[in-house]
N, C-alpha and C positions, 0 to 999 in steps of 0.2 A: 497385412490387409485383413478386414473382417469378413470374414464367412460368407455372410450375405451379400455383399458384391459378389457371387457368381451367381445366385437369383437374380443381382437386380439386371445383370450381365445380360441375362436372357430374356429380361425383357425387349430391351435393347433390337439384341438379333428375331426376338418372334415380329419386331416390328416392320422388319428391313424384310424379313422372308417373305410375309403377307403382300407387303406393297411391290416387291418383285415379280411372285406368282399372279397377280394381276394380268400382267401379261408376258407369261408365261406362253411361247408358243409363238409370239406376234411378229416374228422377226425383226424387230426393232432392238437390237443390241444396246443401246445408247442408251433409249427411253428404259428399258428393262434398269439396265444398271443404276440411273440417274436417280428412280423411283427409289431401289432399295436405299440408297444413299443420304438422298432427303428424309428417308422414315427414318433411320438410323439415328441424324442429326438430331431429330426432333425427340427423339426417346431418350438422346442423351441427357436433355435438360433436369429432367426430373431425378436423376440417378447422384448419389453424395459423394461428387466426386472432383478432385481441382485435376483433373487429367490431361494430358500432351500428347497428341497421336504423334508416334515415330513412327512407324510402322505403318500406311495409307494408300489414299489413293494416288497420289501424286504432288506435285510440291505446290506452292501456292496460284503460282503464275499458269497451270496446269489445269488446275481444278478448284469449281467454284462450294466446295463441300468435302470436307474431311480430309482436307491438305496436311502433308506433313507440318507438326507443328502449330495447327489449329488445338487450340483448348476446347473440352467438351468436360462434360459435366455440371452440376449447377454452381461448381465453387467452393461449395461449401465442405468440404471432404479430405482426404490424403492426397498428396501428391503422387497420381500414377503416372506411368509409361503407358499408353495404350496401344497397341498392334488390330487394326483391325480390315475387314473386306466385305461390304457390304453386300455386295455378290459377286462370289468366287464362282465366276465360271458363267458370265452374262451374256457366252455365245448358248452354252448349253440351257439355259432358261429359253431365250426368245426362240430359242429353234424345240423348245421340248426336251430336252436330250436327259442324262441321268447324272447325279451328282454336284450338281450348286445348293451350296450352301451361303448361309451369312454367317458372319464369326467375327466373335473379339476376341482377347486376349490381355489382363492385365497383370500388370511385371511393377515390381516398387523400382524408383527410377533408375535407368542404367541396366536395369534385366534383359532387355532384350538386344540382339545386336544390330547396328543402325547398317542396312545397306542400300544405297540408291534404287527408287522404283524400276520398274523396265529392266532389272540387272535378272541376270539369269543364275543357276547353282543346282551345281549336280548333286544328290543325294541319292543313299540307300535307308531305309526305315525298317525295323521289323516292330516286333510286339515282345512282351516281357520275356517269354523262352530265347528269345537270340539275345539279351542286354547283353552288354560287355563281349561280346562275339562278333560282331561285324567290323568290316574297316573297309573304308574306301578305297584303300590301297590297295586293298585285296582282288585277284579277280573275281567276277560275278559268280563264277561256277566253287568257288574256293566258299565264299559268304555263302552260297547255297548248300553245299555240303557240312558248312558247319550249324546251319541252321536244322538242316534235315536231323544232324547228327541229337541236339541240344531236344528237339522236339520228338524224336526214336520214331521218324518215318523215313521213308527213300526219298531221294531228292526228286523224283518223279510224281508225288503226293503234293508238293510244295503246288503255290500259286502266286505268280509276282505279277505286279501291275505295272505297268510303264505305258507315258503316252506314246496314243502314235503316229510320228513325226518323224521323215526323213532320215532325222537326226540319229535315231534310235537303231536303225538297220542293221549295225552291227553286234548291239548290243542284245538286240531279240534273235537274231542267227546263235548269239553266245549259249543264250539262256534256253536257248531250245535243246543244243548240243548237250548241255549240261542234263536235262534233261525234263526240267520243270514244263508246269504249264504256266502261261501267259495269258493274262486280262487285257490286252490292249484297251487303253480308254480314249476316248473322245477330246475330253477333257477334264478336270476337277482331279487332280493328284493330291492336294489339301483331304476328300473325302477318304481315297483309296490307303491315303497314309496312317491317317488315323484309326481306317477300315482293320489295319494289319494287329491293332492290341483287343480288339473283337473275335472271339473266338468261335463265333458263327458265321461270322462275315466273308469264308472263303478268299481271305488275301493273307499271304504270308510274310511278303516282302513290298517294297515299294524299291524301282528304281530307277537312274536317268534323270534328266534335265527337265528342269521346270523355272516357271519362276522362283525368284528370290523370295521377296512377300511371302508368297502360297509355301515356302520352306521353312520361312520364321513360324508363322503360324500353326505349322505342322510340327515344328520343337515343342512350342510351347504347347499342344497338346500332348506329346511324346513322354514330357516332363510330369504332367499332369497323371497318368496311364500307366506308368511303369515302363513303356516301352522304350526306344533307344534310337539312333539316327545321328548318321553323321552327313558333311555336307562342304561340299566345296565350291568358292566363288566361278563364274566360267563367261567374262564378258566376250559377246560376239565381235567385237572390234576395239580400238585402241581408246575412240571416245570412252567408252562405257570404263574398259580400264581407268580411265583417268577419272570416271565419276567415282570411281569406288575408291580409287587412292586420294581424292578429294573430301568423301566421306570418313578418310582417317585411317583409310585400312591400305596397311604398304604391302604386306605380302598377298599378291592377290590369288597365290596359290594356296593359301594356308587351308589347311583340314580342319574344320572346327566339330567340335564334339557339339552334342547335342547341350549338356550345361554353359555352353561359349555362346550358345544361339537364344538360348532362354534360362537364365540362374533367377537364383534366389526366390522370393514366394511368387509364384504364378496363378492364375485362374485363368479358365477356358469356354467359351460359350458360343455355341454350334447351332443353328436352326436348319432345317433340311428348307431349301425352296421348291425341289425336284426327289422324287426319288434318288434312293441312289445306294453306295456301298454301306453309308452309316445310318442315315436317316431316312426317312419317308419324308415326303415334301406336303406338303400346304394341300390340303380338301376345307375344297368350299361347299357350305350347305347352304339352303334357306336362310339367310341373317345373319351367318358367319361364317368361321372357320376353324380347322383344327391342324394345330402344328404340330410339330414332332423333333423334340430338342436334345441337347447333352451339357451335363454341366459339372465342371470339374476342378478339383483344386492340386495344386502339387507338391501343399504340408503333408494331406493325406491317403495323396492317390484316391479318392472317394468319385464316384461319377456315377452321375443321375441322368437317367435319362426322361424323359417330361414331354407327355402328350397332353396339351392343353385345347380347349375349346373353348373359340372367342363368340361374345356374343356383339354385332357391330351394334346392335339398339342401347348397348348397354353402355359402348367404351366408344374411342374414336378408330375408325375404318382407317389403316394410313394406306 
C-alpha cells in the first residue's frame, strides 16, 4: 500500500470527528453516531481506493451506512480490507464524557481478522517494553509482574485501564491485590489501548472485555506502534457462538496473537472527537475547527501525530 493513504486516511476520520463533535454533549446517542458516519462515507469518495469494509458498523440489513462489505473509496485504487468506527464511543460523545475517537484502519486483503459485530473479546495490550511478554493465559498479576519486571519499576508504578462493568469485579479485586493502579473507564478501551505505547499517557496495560471491533482496531494499531496484544473470542450466549462459527471461526476459544488480528501492511488513522488518553478532541472557533489526529504505518512503525485547523469558509463544514 502507498504511504499516503495514511494521510489520505486522516482525512477520512478529521471528517467523521468534526460532524460527531457537533453534537457533542446532546444526548442523542443515535444522532451523534449517525453524523459521524454519514461524514465518514462522504470523505470516502474522494480517497484512491477500491476498498471493502470488513470490519463496520454492522451488516447490511442493520445499517444504512458503512455495512459490512459496503465498498468505499472512489474505485479507482488497490484493493483494501478496510476496518473502521466512525465513533468509537457514541455514548461518551453525546453525554461529553472522555475518549471517542473515529478511526480506520487499512490491511491489503485478508489482513484483518473477520469477527461478527456485537461479538465480545477479552484482551490484554501493553506498549513496546512488554512485546513478547504477556499471555492471556497468564494471570493478570503474573503479566503484571513481568511487565514491572521488562520496564525496572514495581508493580505498584504500573497503571491498567479496564472498563467498568459488572463484569470486571473480579478482575479489578485481582489487579488491586496485585498491587497496580487502576483507570477505570467509562468507555473508549480503542483509546486506552492505544494509550499504553505512549509513554506520557500514564497507561501501562489494557485489560478485560470489550468489544470485538474496538479489539481489531486496537491490533491494527498495536502492529502499527511496536506494541503487543493478545485477545480472546467471549460470546455472551450460544446465538453469538454460532455467529462467530458462522463467520468461519471453529475454535471459539482460540487465543489469537496480535499478527492473527491484523498481518501483513497495515495503516492506522485516529481522530480525537472528545478528549481523552490519546488525543484531544475537536475545539471549535469562529469559522472552524481544530482536530487533533495520529497516523501510522506498520512497514515502519512511523506515527505522526497532526493538529490541523479547518477553516469551514474555505472547505465543506461536514
Amino acid at each position: 500500500m502507498d504511504r499516503n493513504l495514511a494521510l489520505e486516511a486522516v482525512r477520512v476520520t478529521e471528517a467523521a470527528a468534526l460532524a460527531s463533535a457537533r453534537l457533542m454533549g446532546r444526548g442523542d446517542i443515535a444522532a451523534t453516531d449517525r453524523a459521524g458516519a454519514e461524514a465518514m462515507r462522504k470523505a470516502f469518495r474522494s480517497i484512491a481506493i477500491n476498498g471493502a469494509i470488513v470490519i463496520g458498523e454492522g451488516d447490511k440489513d442493520d445499517s444504512d451506512v458503512l455495512y459490512l462489505g459496503e465498498r468505499v473509496g472512489n474505485g479507482a485504487g488497490p484493493e483494501i480490507d478496510v476496518a473502521l468506527d466512525p465513533l468509537e464511543g457514541a455514548t461518551i460523545c453525546a453525554t461529553g464524557g472522555f475518549n471517542a475517537l473515529s478511526i480506520i484502519a487499512f490491511a491489503e486483503p485478508g489482513g484483518f481478522l473477520r469477527c461478527p459485530v456485537d461479538t465480545y473479546m477479552e484482551k490484554i495490550v501493553v506498549g513496546q517494553e512488554g512485546r513478547g511478554l504477556i499471555d492471556l493465559d497468564r494471570s493478570p498479576s503474573e503479566n503484571l509482574r513481568a511487565l514491572a519486571d521488562a520496564k525496572g519499576v514495581y508493580v505498584a508504578d504500573l497503571t491498567v485501564a479496564i472498563l467498568d462493568r459488572p463484569r470486571h469485579e473480579g478482575l479489578v479485586a485481582e489487579v488491586r491485590k496485585a498491587g497496580a493502579r487502576i483507570k477505570l473507564l467509562a468507555d473508549g478501551d480503542v483509546s486506552a489501548g492505544i494509550a499504553t505505547a505512549k509513554p506520557d499517557a500514564g497507561i501501562d496495560m489494557l485489560l478485560g472485555i470489550g468489544g470485538a471491533t474496538q479489539g481489531i482496531l486496537t491490533a491494527a494499531a498495536m502492529r502499527c506502534n511496536g506494541g503487543d496484544m493478545q485477545a480472546r473470542l467471549k460470546p455472551r450466549n450460544q446465538d453469538e457462538a454460532r455467529r462467530i462459527r458462522d463467520a468461519g471461526i471453529e475454535d471459539v476459544n482460540r487465543k489469537y496473537t496480535l499478527e492473527e488480528m491484523a498481518s501483513g501492511s497495515v495503516m492506522f488513522a485516529a481522530s480525537g472527537v472528545t478528549n481523552g488518553d490519546l488525543l484531544h478532541g475537536v475545539r471549535f472557533f469562529k469559522g472552524g475547527a481544530t482536530t487533533n489526529s495520529v497516523v501510522m504505518r506498520s512497514r515502519t512503525h512511523t506515527l505522526r501525530f497532526i493538529e490541523a485547523k479547518h477553516r469551514f469558509d474555505l472547505k465543506p463544514e461536514y
